[in-house]
C-alpha positions, 0 to 999 in steps of 0.5 A: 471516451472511457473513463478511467477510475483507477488513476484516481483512486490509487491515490488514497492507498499510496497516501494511506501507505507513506502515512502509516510509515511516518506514524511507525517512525514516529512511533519508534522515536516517541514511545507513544502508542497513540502513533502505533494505533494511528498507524494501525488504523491508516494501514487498514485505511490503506489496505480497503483503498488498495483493494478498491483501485486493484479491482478497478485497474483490472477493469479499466485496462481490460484484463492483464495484457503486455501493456499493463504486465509490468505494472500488474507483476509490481501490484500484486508483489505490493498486494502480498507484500501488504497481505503478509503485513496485515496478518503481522498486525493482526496477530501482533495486535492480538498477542499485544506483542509489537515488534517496531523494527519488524513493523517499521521495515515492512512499511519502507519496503511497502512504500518502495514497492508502492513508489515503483508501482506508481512510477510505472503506472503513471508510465503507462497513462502518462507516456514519460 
């Protein structure tokens, strides 16, 4: 039997993602900063995690093949998706100029892009 890791890691980069949105609408209703710093550091919780259960889908489907092809086209769209978004926070830290709405539409396309993702590898382990 093999053992799969990438059904269970993939959990912590979905729950990082939908929590960092939350905290940037917080952020955008409150003012507070604090929830823009937090949603900073859950992104970067988001984004190592995300890497980690990447690599280990590859392994443990044994490369990209008809079966997983979907899903691997919708990963690496999220993958991009929160490439481009890390460079936006990085630089937008480093100027210390923050756009809210930019912020705030990147991650609802994130988690869409993640939901569809998740349905569609939770498709191929758990045959619905």
């Amino acid at each position: 039997m093999k053992f799969l890791f990438h059904p269970m890691l993939v959990h912590f980069p979905i729950a990082f993602y939908y929590l960092e949105c939350l905290f940037l609408l917080l952020w955008a209703i409150k003012k507070d900063d604090a929830f823009r710093r937090f949603a900073l550091t859950v992104f970067r919780l988001g984004y190592g995690s995300m890497l980690v259960a990447m690599i280990a889908g590859y392994v443990d489907s044994g490369g990209i093949h008809s079966r997983v092809l979907t899903h691997f086209i919708f990963a690496t769209t999220t993958f991009t998706l929160y490439t481009v978004r890390a460079i936006l926070w990085f630089r937008m830290n480093r100027v210390q100029v923050f756009n809210q709405k930019l912020l705030l539409a990147g991650a609802l396309l994130g988690v869409i892009l993640v939901s569809v993702t998740g349905h569609l590898g939770a498709e191929m382990v758990y045959h619905f």
